[in-house]
C-alpha positions in Angstrom: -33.0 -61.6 -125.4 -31.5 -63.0 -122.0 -31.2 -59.7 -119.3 -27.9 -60.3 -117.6 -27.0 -57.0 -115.8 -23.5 -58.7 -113.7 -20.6 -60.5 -114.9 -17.0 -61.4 -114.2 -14.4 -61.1 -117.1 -10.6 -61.0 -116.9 -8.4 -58.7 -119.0 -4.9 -58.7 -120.0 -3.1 -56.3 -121.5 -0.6 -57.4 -124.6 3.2 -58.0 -123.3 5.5 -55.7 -124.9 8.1 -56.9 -127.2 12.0 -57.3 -126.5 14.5 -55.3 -127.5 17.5 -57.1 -129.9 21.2 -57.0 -130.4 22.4 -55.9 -133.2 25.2 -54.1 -135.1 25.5 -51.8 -138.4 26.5 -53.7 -141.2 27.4 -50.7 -144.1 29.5 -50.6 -146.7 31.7 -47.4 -146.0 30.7 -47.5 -142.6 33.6 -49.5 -141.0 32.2 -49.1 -137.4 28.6 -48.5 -137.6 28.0 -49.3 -134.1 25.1 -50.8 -132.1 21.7 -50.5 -133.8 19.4 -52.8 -132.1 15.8 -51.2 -131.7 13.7 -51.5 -129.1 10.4 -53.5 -129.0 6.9 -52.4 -129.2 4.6 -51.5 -126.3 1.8 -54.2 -125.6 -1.6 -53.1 -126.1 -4.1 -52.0 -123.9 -7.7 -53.0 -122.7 -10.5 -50.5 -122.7 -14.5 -50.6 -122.3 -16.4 -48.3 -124.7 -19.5 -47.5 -123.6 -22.0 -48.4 -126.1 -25.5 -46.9 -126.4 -27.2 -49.5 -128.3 -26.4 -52.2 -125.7 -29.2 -53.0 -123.1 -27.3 -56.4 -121.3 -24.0 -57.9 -120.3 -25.0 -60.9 -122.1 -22.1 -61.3 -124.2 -20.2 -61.5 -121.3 -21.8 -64.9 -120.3 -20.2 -66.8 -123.4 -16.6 -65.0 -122.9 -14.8 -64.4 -120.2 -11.3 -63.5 -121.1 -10.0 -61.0 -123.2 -6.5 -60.2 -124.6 -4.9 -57.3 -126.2 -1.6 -58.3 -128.8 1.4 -58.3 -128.0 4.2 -55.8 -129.0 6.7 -56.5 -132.0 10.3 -57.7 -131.4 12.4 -54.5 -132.3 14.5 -54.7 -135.6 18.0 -54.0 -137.0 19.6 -50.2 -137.5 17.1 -49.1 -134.6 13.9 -49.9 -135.5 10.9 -50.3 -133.2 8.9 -53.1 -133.1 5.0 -52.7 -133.6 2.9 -51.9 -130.8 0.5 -54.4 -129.9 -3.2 -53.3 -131.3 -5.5 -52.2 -128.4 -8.7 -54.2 -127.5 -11.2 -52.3 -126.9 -14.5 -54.2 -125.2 -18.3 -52.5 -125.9 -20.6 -52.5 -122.3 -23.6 -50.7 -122.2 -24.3 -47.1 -120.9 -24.8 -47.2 -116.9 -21.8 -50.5 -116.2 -19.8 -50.2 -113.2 -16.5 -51.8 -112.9 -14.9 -52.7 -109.8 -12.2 -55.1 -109.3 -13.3 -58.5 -108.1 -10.6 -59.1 -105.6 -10.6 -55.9 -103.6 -14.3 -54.8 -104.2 -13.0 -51.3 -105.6 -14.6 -49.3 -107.9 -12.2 -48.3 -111.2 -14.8 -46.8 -113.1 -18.3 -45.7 -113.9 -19.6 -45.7 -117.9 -22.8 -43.7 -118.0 -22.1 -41.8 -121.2 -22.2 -43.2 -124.3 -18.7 -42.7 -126.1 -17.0 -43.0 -122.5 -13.7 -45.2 -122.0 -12.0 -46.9 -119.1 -8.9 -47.8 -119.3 -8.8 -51.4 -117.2 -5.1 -53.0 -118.1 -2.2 -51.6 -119.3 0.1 -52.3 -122.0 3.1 -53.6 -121.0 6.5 -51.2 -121.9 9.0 -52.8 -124.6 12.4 -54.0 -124.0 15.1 -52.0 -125.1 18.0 -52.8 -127.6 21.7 -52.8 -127.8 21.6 -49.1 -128.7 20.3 -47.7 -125.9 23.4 -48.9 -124.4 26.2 -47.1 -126.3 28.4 -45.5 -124.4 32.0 -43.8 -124.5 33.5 -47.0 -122.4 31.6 -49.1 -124.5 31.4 -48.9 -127.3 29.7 -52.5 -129.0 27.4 -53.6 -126.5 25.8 -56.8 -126.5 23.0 -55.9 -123.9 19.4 -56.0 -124.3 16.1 -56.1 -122.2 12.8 -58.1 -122.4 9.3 -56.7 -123.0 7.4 -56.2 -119.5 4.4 -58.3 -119.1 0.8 -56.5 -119.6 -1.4 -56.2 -117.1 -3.9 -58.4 -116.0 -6.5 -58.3 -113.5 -10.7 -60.0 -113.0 -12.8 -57.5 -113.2 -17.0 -57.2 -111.8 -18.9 -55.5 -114.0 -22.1 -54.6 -112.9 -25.0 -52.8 -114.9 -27.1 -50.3 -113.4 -30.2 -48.7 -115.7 -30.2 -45.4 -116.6 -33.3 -44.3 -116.0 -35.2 -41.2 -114.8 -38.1 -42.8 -113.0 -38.2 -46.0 -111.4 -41.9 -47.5 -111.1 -41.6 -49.4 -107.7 -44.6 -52.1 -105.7 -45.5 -55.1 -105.0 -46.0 -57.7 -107.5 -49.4 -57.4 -109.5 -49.5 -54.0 -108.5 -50.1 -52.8 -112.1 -46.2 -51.6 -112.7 -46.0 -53.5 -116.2 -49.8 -52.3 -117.1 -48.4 -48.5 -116.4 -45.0 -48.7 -118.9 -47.1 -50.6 -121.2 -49.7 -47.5 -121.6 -47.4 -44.2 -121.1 -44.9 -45.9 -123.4 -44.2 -48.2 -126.0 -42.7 -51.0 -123.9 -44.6 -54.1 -124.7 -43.8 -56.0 -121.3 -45.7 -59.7 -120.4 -48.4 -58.8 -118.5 -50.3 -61.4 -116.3 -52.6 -61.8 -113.3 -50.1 -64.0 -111.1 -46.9 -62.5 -109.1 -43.6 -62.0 -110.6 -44.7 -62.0 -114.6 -41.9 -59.3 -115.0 -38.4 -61.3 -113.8 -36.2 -58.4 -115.5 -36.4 -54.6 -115.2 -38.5 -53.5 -118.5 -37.7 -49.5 -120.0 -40.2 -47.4 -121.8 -39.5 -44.0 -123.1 -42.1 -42.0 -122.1 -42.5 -38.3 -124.7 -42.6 -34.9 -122.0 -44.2 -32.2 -123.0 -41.3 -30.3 -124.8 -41.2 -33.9 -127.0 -38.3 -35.4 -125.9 -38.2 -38.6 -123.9 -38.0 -39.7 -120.0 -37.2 -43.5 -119.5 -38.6 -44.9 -117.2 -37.7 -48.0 -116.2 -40.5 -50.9 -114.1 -38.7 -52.8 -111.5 -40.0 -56.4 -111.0 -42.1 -56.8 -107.8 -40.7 -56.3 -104.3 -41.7 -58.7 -101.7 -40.8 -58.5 -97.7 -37.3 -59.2 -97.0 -36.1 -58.6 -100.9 -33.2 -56.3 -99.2 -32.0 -59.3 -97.7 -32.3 -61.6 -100.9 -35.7 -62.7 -100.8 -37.9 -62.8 -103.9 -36.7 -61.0 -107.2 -36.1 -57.8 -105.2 -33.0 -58.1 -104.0 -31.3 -58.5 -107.7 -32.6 -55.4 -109.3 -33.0 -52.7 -106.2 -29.5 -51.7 -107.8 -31.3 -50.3 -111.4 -33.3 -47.7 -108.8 -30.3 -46.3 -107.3 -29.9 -44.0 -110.3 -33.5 -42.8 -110.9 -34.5 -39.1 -109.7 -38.0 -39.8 -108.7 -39.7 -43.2 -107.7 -43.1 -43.2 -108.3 -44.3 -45.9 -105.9 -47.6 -48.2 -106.9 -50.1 -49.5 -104.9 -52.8 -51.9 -105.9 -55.9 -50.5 -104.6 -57.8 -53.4 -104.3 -55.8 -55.4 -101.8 -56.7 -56.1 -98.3 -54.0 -54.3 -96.5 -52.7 -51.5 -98.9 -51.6 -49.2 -95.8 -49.5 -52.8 -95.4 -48.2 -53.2 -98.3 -47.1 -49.9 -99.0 -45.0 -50.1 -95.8 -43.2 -53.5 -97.1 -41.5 -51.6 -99.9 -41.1 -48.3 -98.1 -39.3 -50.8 -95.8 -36.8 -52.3 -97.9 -35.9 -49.2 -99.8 -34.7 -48.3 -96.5 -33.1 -51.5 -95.8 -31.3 -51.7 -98.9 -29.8 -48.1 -98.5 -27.8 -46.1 -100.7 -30.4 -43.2 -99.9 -33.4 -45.2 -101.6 -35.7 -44.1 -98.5 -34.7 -40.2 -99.1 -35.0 -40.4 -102.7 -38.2 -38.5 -103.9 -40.9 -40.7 -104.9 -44.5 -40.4 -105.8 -47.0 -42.7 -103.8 -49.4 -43.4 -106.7 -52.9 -45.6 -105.8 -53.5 -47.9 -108.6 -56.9 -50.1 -110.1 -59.1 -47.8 -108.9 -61.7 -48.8 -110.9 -62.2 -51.9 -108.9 -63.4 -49.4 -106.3 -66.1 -46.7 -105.4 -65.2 -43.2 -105.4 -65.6 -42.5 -101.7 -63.7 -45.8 -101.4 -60.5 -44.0 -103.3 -60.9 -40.7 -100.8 -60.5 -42.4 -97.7 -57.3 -44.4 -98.9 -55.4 -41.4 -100.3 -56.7 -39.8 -97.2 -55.4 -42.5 -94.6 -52.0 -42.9 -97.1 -51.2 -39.0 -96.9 -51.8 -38.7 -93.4 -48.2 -38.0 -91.6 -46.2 -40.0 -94.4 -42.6 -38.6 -95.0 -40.6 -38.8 -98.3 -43.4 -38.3 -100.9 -42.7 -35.5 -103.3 -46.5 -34.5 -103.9 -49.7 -35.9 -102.1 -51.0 -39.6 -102.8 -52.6 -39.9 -106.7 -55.0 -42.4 -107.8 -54.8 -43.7 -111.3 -56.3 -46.6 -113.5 -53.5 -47.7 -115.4 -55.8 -50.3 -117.1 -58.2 -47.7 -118.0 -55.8 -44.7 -118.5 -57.7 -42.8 -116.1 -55.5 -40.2 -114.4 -52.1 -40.8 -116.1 -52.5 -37.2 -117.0 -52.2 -36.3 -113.5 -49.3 -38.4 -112.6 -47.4 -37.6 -115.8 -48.2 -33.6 -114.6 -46.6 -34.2 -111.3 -43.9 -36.3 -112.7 -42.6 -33.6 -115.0 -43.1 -30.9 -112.4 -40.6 -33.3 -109.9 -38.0 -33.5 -112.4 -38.5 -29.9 -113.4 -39.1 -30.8 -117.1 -41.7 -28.9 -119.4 
């Protein structure tokens, strides 16, 4: 299944129906009057949000949606029928702004949660609503008002606890893969994960966490480089990063600093967000190797919610660690 987390639709709301002339035709009833009803409201356009969706991909084969229109009203007063409302499914975690003015008109993060996005429009009204003592057989109706309609940006946003950040290859796939049940492609050449992979990971109380790995950063991936730029948005909802670091690498004081650098570049208080600095592959290394790097990654580093922890996410060595200080972060048991 294709991972599509934006799309543009357009919405419009049903027109409502008009409003009629017409006149009481009785036996006995020698001056019934006016009884033209009026029409029927046009129906609206809501989004549901819808647990068991993961993607916005059924918005890449449609684009436009419509709600009915209202009935036309009927003789001795009646109503027409109201347009049905449409009701469109997004997942849990879709923002919707409007595409012209950039404004946001709603956030769905619950499942069961509805936004109304376009607005029926009101039905015309018939000769009866225009009785009157100096008239007394009018011949005056109205038309429906047109529905609503407006294009709408809808953008998806995981909803996930903990976001597992790094550079690519830095073992982030290898890590969801073994604390969860997320079977993520795993390879040894940059960028294998090109969408955001969740994993429910069980806390100790036996519920779930998701967690949620973020395909690799690279320099300037605030700015649009690399695959970064497109999914920093599905971190800015996470309570705790837990930021990976490939232990073997040449530079890893370096490349730790490229994606503390664009979480602050990006914004949207990424940099201040807690986050766990978490050394990984360390069995490609020597003990004493893995105490001077925690030692030179600790020293005077601001933002991390606990001190530097080294983990083999290939061997499962110290994930009982990390999940320890994950769980004490959120303040789960």
């Amino acid at each position: 299944m294709q991972f599509i987390d934006q799309a543009r639709i357009g919405v419009r709301a049903g027109r409502g129906g008009d409003g009629i002339v017409a006149f009481r035709r009785e036996k006995y009833v020698p001056a019934g009057g006016p009884a033209g009803g009026d029409g029927g409201r046009g129906g609206d356009v809501l989004l549901l949000a819808d647990a068991n969706l993961q993607t916005l991909l059924d918005f890449k084969y449609k684009r436009l949606f419509a709600a009915t229109d209202g009935g036309r009203g009927g003789p001795n007063r009646c109503t027409g029928a109201s347009g049905a409302p449409l009701t469109i499914r997004v997942p849990c975690g879709t923002e919707v702004r409007d595409l012209r003015t950039g404004i946001l008109l709603g956030d769905l993060t619950e499942a069961g949660q509805e936004l109304l996005v376009a607005a029926g429009g009101r039905g015309g009204l018939g000769n009866a609503h225009y009785l009157s003592n100096r008239n007394r057989a009018p011949e005056k109706c109205t038309e429906g008002k047109e529905g609503e309609e407006w294009q709408l940006q809808l953008e998806l946003k995981l909803l996930a606890e903990v976001g597992i950040i790094g550079l690519p290859n830095a073992g982030k796939s290898t890590l969801i893969a073994v604390l969860s049940a997320a079977r993520p492609k795993i390879a040894d050449y940059p960028f294998t994960t090109l969408v955001p992979n969740l994993g429910v990971v069980r806390r100790p109380s036996g519920d779930g966490t998701v967690f949620a790995d973020i395909p690799g950063l690279i320099a300037g991936a605030a700015r649009g480089a690399g695959l970064g730029h497109d999914f920093l948005r599905h971190i800015e909802r996470t309570r705790l990063l837990v930021h990976l670091v490939d232990a073997s690498s040449a530079e890893v004081l370096a490349d730790l600093e490229v994606v503390e650098r664009e979480l602050a570049a990006y914004g949207h208080g990424l940099d201040q967000r807690p986050r766990l600095v978490v050394l990984n592959k360390i069995e490609l290394l020597e003990d004493s190797e893995v105490e001077i790097l925690l030692q030179r990654i600790g020293e005077g580093r601001e933002g991390m919610a606990a001190p530097p922890l080294a983990i083999s996410a290939a061997t499962s060595r110290g994930l009982d660690r990390l999940l320890a200080a994950v769980w004490k972060e959120l303040g789960v048991g």
